[in-house]
ZAPATI-29619 format. One record per atom (N, C-alpha, C): residue number from 1; residue in three letters; x, y, z. Coordinates in steps of 0.001 Angstrom, whole numbers, plus 500000, padded with zeros to 6 digits. Layout:
% residues N
+-----+-----+--------+--------+--------+
:   i :  aa :      u :      v :      w :
+-----+-----+--------+--------+--------+
: NUM : ALA :      X :      Y :      Z :
...
+-----+-----+--------+--------+--------+
% end
This chain:
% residues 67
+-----+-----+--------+--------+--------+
:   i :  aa :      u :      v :      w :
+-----+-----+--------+--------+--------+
:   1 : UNK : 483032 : 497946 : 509528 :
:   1 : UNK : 483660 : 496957 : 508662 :
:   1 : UNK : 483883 : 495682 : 509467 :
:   2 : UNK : 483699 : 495095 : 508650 :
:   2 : UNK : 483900 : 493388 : 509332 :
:   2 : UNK : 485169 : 492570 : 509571 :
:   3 : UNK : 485783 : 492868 : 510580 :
:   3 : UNK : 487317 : 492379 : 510463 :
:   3 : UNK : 487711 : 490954 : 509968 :
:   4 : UNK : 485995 : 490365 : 509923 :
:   4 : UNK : 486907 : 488766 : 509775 :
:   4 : UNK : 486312 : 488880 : 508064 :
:   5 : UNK : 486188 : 489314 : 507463 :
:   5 : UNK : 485989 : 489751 : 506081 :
:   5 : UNK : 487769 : 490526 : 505428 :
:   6 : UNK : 487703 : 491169 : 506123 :
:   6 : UNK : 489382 : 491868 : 506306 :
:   6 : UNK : 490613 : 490979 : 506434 :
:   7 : UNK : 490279 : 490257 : 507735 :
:   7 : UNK : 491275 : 488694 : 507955 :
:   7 : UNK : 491511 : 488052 : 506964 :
:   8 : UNK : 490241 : 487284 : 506291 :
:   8 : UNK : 490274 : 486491 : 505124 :
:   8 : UNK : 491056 : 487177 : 504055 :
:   9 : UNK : 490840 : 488138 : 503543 :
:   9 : UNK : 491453 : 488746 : 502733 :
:   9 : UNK : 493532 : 489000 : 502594 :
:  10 : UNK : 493471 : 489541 : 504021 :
:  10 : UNK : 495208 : 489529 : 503831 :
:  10 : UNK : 495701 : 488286 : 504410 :
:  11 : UNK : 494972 : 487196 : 504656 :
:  11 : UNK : 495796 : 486071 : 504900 :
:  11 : UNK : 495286 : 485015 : 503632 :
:  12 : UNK : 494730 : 485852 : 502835 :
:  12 : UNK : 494903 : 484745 : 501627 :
:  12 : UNK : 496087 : 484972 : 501027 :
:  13 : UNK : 496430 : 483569 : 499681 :
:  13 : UNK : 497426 : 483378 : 498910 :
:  13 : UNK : 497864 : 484725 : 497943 :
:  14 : UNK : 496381 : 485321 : 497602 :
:  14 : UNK : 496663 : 486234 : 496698 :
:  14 : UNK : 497024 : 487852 : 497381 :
:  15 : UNK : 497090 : 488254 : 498718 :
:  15 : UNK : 497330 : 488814 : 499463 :
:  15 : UNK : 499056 : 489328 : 499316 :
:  16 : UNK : 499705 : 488112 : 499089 :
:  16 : UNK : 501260 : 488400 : 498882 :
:  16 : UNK : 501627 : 488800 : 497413 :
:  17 : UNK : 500418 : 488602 : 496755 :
:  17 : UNK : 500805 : 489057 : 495251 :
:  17 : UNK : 500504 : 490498 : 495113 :
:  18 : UNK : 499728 : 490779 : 495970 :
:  18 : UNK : 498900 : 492448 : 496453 :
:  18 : UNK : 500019 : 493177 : 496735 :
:  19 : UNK : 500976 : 492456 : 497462 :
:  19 : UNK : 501997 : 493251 : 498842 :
:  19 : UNK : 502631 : 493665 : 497459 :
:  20 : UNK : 503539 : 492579 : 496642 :
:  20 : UNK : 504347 : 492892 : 495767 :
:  20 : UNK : 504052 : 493993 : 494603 :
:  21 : UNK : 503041 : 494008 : 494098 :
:  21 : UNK : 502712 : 494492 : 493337 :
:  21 : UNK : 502804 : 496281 : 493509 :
:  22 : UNK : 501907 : 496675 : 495233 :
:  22 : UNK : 502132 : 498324 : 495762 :
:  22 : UNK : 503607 : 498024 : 496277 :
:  23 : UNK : 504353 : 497321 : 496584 :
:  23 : UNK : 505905 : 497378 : 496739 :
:  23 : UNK : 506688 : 498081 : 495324 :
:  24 : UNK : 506327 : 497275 : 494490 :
:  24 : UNK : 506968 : 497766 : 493050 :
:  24 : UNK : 506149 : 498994 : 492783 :
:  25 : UNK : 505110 : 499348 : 492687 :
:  25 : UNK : 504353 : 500818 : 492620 :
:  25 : UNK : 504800 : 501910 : 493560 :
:  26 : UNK : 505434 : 501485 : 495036 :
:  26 : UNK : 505774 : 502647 : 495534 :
:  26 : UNK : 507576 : 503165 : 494920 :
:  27 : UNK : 507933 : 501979 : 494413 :
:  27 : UNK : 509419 : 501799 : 493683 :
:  27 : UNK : 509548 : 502882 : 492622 :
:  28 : UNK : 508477 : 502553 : 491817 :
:  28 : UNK : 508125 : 503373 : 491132 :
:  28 : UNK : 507721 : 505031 : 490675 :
:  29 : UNK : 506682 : 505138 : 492164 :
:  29 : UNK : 506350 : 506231 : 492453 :
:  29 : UNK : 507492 : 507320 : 492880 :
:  30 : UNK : 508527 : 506124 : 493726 :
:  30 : UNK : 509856 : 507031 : 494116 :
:  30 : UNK : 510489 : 507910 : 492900 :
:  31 : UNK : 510983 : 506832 : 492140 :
:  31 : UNK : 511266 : 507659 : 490775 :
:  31 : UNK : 510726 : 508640 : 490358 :
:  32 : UNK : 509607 : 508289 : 490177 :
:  32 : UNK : 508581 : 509518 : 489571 :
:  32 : UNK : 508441 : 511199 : 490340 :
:  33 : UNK : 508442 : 510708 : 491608 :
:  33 : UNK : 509268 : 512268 : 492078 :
:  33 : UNK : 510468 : 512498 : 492126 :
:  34 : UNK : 511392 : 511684 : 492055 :
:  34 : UNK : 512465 : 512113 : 491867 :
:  34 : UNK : 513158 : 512633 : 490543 :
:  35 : UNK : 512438 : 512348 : 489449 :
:  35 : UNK : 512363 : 512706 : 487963 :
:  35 : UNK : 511110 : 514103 : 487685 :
:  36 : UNK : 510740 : 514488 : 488531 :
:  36 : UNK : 509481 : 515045 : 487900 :
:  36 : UNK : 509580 : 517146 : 488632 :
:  37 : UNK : 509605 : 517876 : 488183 :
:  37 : UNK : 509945 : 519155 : 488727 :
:  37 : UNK : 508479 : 519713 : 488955 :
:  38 : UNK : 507215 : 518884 : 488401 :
:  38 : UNK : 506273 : 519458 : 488655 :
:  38 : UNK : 505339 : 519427 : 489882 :
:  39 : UNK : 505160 : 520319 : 490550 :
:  39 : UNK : 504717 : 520261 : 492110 :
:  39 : UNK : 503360 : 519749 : 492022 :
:  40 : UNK : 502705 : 519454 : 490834 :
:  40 : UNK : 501162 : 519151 : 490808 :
:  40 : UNK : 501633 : 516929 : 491014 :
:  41 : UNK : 502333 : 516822 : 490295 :
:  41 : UNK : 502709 : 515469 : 489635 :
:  41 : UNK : 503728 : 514788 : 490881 :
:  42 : UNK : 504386 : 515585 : 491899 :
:  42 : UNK : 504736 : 514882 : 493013 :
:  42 : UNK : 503833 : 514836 : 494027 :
:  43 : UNK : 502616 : 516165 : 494258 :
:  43 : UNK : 501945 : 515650 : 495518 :
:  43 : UNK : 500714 : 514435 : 494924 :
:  44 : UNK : 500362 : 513847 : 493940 :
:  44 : UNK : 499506 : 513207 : 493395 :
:  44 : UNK : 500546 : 511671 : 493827 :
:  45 : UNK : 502299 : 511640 : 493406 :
:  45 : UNK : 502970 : 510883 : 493562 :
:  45 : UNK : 503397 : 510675 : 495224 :
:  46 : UNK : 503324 : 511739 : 495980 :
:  46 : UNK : 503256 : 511263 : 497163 :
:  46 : UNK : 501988 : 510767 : 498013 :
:  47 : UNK : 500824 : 511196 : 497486 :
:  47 : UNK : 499236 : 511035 : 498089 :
:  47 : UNK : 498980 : 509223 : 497486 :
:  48 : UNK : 499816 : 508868 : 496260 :
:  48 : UNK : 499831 : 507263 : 495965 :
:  48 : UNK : 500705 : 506921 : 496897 :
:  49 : UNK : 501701 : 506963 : 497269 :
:  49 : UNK : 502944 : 506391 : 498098 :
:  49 : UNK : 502248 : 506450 : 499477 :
:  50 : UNK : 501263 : 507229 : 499940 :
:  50 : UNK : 500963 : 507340 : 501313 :
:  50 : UNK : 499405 : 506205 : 501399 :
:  51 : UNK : 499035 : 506065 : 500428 :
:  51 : UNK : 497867 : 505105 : 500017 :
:  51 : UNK : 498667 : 503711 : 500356 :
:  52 : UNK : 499591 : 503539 : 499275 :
:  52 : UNK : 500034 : 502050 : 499302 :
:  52 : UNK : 500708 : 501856 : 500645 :
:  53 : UNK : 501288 : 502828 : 501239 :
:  53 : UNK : 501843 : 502335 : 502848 :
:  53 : UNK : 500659 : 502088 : 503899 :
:  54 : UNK : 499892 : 502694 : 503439 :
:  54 : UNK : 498450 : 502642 : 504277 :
:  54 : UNK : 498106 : 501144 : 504072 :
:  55 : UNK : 497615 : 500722 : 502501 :
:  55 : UNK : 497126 : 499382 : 502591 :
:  55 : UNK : 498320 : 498094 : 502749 :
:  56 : UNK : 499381 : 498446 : 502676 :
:  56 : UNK : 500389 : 497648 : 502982 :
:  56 : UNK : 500606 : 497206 : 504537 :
:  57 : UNK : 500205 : 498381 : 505729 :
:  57 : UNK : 499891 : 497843 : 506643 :
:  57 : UNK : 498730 : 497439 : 507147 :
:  58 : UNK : 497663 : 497671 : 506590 :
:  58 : UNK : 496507 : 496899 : 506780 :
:  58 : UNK : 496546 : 495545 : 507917 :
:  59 : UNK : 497366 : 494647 : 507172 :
:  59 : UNK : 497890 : 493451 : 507583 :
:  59 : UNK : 498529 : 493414 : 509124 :
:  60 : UNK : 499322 : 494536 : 508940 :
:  60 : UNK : 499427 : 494452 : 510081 :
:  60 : UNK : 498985 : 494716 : 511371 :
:  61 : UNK : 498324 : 495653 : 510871 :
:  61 : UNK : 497350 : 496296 : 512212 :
:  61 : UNK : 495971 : 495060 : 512622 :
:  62 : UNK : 495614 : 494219 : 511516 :
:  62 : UNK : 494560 : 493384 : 511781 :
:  62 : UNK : 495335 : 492150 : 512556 :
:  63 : UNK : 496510 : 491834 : 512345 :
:  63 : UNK : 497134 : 490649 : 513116 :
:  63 : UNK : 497471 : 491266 : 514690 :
:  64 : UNK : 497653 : 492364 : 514658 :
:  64 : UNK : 497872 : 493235 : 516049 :
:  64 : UNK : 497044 : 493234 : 516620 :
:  65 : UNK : 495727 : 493518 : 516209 :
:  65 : UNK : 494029 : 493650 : 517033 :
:  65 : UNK : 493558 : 492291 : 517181 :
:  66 : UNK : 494100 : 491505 : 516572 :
:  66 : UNK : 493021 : 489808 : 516689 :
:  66 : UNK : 494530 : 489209 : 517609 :
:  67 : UNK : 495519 : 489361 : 517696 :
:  67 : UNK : 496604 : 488738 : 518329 :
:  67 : UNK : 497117 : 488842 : 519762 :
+-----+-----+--------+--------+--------+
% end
């Protein structure tokens, strides 16, 4: 993968609308296991929550390697 393809991407404008958006989805997701007794419907809700922390640091790990 091409990091400066990657760069461009989380240091654009629309990058912070990205952040917010899996911010409110993992908000979300919290609830959803915390409301939900079914063991199929929380590991699906934790395997999203572990996605969006993943691409949420993206950002950071690429400012760490080029910095």
């Amino acid at each position: 993968m091409d990091i400066k393809k990657l760069m461009g991407l989380v240091t654009s404008p629309a990058w912070q609308t990205f952040e917010e958006y899996l911010e409110e989805d993992k908000d979300m997701t919290i609830k959803r296991v915390m409301n939900s007794s079914d063991d199929k419907e929380i590991a699906k809700a934790q395997g999203r929550f572990a996605l969006a922390e993943q691409v949420l640091n993206i950002r950071t790990l690429l400012i760490n390697k080029n910095g």
